[in-house]
C-alpha positions as CSV (number, residue, x, y, z in Angstrom):
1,X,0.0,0.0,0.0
2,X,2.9,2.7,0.7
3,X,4.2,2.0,-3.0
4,X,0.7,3.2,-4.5
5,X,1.6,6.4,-3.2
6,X,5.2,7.3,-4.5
7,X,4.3,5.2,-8.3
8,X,1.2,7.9,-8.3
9,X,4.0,10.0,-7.5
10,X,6.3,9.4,-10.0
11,X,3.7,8.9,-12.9
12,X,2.6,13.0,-12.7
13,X,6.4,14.0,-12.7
14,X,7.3,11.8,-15.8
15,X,3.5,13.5,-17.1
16,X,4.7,17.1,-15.3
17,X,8.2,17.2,-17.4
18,X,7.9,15.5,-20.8
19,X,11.2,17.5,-22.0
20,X,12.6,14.7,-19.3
21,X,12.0,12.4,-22.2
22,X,13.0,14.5,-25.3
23,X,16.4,13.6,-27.4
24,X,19.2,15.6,-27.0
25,X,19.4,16.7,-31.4
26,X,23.1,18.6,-32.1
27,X,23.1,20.6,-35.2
28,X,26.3,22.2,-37.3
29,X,24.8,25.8,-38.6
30,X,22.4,27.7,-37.8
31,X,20.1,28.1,-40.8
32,X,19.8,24.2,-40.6
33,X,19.7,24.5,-36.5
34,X,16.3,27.2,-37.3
35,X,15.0,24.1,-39.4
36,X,15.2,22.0,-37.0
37,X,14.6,24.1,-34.2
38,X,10.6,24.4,-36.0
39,X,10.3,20.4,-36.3
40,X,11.4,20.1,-33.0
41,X,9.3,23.2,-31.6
42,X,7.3,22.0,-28.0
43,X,9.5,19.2,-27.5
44,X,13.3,20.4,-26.9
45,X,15.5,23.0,-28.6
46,X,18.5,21.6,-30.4
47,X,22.4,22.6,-29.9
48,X,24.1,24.5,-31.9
49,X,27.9,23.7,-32.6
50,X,28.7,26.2,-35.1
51,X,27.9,30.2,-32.8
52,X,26.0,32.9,-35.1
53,X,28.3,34.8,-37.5
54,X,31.0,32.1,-37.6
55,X,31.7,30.3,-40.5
56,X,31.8,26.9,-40.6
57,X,34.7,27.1,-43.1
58,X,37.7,26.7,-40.7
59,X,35.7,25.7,-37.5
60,X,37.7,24.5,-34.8
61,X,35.6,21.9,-32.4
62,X,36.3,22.3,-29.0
63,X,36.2,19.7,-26.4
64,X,33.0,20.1,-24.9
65,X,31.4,20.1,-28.4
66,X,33.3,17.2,-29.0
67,X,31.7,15.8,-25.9
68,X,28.2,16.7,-26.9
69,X,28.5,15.3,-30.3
70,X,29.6,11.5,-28.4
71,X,26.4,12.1,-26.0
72,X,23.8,13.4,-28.6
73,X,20.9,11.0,-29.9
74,X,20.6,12.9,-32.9
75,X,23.3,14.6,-35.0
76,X,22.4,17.0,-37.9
77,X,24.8,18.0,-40.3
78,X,24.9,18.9,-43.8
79,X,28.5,17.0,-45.2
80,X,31.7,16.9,-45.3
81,X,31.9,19.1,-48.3
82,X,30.6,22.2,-45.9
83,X,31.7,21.2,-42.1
84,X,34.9,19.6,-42.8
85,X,35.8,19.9,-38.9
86,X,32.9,17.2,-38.2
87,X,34.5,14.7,-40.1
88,X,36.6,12.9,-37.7
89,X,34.2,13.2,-34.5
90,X,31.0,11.9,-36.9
91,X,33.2,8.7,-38.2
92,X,34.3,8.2,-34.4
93,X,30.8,7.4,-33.3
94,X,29.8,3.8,-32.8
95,X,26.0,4.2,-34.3
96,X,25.5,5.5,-37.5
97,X,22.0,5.5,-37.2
98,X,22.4,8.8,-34.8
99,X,23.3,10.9,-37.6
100,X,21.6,12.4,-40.3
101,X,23.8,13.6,-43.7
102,X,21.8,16.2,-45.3
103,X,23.8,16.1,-48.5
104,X,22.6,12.5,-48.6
105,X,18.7,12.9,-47.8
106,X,16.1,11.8,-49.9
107,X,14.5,14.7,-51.7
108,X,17.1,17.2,-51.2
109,X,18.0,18.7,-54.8
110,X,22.4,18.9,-55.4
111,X,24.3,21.2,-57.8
112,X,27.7,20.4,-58.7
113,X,29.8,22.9,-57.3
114,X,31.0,25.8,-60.0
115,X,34.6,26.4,-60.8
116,X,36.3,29.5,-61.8
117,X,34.7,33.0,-62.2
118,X,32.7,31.8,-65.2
119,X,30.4,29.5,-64.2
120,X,28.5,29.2,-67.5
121,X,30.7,26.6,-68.8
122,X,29.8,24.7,-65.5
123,X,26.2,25.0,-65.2
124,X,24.0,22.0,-65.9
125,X,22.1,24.4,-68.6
126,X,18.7,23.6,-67.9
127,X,20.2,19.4,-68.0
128,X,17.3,17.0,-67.0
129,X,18.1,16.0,-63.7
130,X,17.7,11.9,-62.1
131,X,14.7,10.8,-59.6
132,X,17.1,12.2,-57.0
133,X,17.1,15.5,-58.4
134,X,21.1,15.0,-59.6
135,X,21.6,16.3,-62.8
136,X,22.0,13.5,-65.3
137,X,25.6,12.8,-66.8
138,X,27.1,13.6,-63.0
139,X,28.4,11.2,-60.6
140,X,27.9,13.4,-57.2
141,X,31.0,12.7,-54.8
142,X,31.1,15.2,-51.8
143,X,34.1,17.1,-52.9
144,X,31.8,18.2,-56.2
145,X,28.7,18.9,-54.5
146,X,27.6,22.6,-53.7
147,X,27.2,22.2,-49.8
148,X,24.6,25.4,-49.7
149,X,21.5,23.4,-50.2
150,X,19.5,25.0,-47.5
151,X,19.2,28.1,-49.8
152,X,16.3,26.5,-51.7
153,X,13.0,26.4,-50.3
154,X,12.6,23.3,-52.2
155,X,15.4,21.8,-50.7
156,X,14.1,23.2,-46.7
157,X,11.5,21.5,-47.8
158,X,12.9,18.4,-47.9
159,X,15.6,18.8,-45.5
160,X,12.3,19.4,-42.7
161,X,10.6,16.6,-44.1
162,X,14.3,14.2,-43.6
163,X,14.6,15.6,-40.2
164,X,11.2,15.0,-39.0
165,X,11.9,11.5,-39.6
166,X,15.0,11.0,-38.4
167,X,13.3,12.2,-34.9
168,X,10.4,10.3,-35.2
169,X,12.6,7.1,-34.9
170,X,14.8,8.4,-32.2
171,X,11.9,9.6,-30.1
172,X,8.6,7.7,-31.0
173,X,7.3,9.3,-28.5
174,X,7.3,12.4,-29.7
175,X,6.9,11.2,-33.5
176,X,3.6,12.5,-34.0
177,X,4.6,16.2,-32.9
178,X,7.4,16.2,-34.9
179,X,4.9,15.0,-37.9
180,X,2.6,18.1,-37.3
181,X,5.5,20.2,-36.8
182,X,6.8,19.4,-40.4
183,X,3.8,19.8,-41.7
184,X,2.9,23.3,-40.5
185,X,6.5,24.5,-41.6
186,X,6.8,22.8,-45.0
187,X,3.4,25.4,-45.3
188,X,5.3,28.1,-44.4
189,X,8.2,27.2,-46.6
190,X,5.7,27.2,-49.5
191,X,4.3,30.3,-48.8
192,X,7.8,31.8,-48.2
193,X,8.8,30.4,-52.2
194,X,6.1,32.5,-53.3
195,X,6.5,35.3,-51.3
196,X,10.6,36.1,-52.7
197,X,9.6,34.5,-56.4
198,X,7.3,37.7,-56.3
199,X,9.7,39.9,-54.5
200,X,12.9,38.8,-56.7
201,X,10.7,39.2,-60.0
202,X,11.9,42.8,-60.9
203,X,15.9,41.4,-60.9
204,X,15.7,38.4,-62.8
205,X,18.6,38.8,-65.1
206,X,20.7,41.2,-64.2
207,X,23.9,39.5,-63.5
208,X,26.0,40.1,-60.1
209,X,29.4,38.6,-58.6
210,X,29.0,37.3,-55.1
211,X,31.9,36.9,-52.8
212,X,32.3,32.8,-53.1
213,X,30.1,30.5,-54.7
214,X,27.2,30.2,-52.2
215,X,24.2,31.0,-53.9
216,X,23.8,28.8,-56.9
217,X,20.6,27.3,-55.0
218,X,19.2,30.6,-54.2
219,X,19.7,31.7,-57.9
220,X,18.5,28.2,-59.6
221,X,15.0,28.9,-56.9
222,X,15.0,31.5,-58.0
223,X,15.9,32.3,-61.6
224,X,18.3,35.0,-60.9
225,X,21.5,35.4,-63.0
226,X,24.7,34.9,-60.4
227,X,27.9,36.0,-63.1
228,X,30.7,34.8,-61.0
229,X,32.4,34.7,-57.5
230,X,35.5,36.4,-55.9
231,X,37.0,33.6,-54.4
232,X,36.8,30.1,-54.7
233,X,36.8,29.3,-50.8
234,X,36.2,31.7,-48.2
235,X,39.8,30.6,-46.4
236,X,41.8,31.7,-49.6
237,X,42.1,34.9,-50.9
238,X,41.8,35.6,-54.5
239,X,44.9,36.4,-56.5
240,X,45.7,39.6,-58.9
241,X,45.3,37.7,-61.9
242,X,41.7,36.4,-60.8
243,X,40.5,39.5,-59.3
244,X,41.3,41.1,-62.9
245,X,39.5,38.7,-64.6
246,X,36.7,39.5,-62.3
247,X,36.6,43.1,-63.0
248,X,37.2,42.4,-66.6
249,X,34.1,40.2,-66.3
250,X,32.5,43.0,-64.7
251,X,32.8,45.3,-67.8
252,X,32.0,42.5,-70.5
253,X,28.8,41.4,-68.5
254,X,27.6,44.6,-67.5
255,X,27.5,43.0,-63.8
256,X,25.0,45.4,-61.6
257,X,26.2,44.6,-57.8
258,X,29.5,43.2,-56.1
259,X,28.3,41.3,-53.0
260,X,30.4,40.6,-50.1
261,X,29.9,39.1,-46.6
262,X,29.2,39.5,-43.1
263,X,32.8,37.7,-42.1
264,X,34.6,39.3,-45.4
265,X,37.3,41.9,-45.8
266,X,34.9,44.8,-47.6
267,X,38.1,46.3,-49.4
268,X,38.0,43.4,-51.8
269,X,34.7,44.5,-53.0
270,X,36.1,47.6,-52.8
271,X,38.6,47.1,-55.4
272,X,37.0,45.3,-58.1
273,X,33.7,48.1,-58.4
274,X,36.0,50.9,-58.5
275,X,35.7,52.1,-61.6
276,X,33.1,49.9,-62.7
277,X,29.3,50.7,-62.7
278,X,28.8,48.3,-60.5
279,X,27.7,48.8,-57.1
280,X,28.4,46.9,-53.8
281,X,25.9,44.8,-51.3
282,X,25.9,42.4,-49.0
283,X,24.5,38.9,-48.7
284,X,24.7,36.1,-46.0
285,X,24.5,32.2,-46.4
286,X,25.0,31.4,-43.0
287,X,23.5,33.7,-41.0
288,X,24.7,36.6,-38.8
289,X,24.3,37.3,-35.2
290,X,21.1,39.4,-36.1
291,X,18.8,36.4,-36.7
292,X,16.2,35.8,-34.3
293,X,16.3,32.3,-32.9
294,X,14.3,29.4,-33.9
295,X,13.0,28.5,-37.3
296,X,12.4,32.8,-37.6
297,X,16.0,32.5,-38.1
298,X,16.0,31.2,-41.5
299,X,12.1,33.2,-42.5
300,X,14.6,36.2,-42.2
301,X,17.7,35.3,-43.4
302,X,16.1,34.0,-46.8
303,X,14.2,37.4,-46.8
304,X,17.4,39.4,-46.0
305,X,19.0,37.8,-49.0
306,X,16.1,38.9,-51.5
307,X,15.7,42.5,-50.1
308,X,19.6,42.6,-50.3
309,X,19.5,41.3,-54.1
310,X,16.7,43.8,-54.9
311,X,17.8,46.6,-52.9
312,X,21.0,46.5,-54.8
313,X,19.9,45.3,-58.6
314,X,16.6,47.4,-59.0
315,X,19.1,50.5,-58.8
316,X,20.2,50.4,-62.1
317,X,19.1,52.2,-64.8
């Protein structure tokens, strides 16, 4: 009879404090952290490795994110072509079941990654792509892969929808929240398309150089008319030669906007519009200490990208 008492007891705490129960979910970015923060939204808010306004490029794990990574349930990451400092720690852990490879999720859209300043010769040209959205002719290995998929809606989409899942079987108990979650945001996501296909309308084709090749997802979304990038990689600076090609690519394309980034040096952009017609701007692929948390986060940073695209392009005569 004196057990009845404390098992009544325990049963309303375990009732009281679900989040007892919730997975512990560790994610790389934060544009794919404010994804996942809206699947996992009333359950348990997931860790961020990588802190706002930091690039991934050239992250340095520390210990105790080393630590979390060996403890979490869940593990979300986009690949090794993007976080090249999860490598190690991901292969280390005993259960591959515990992590989820974005790059490698079913319905997520890949590009080939561009090479050079002129990327025309690179593109897929309109190529039909396979039933996993690979353009045909390619043989996708993760060092040829554009890593920036989260840039689509299209590929949010899918990256909510892969996520979702991948909590559903590490937490059946929460699986039917995530469900509705996912549901609810892949709305939004739809809407959001809509909303910056409208808002980007007035800029389709006027070409613009972006600091390094991050936005071939936006512009393929999008239908806008990316002409080249400063730098191949973030961690390595552009020579003379290619920096004259750029400005000489400038001229022959009639390039409206230079854009830089929030973690780039600004006298590079600098350089190659002076003289030009071309103006300068700034857009962001990984999001800047200014994002609101949670799954806001990415609703803004997708917008700030448009408003940045059309506050800079629509100026020209």
């Amino acid at each position: 009879m004196r057990l009845r008492p404390l098992l009544l007891a325990m049963t309303l705490c375990a009732v009281a404090d679900p989040a007892r129960a919730a997975p512990t979910v560790v994610v790389s970015i934060q544009p794919i952290h404010a994804l996942v923060s809206g699947v996992m939204a009333g359950v348990a808010e997931p860790v961020l490795l990588v802190p706002p306004g930091v690039s991934p490029h050239g992250f340095q794990l520390r210990p105790s994110a080393a630590a979390a990574l060996q403890d979490a349930d869940l593990v979300v990451w986009v690949g090794e072509g993007l976080e090249t400092f999860l490598v190690k720690p991901i292969d280390s852990l005993s259960d591959d079941g515990r992590v989820l490879e974005l790059t490698e999720a079913e319905g997520v859209e890949l590009l080939d990654s561009r090479e050079g300043g002129a990327w025309e010769a690179h593109d897929h040209g309109g190529e039909p792509a396979d039933e996993h959205g690979h353009a045909q002719g390619h043989e996708h290995g993760h060092e040829e892969v554009d890593p920036h998929i989260w840039l689509s809606p299209a590929n949010a989409e899918a990256i909510v929808g892969a996520v979702a899942a991948a909590l559903g079987r590490v937490d059946p108990t929460h699986a039917a929240r995530y469900a509705a979650n996912a549901n609810q945001l892949t709305d939004r996501l739809g809407r959001l398309d809509d909303e910056l296909r409208i808002t980007l309308a007035p800029v389709r084709g006027k070409p613009f150089i972006v600091f390094h090749d991050a936005f071939q997802y936006f512009e393929r979304a999008f239908d806008l008319a990316g002409a080249g990038s400063i730098t191949l990689s973030p961690d390595r600076p552009p020579s003379a030669r290619r920096l004259a090609e750029l400005r000489q690519r400038i001229v022959d394309q009639a390039a409206v906007c230079v854009f830089g980034e929030p973690q780039t040096r600004t006298q590079l952009v600098d350089t190659l519009v002076d003289g030009t017609a071309a103006r300068s701007g700034q857009l962001d692929a990984e999001g800047s200490a200014a994002l609101p948390a949670g799954v806001e986060g990415y609703m803004v940073l997708m917008r700030d990208n448009a408003a940045a695209l059309v506050g800079c392009l629509s100026k020209a005569s």
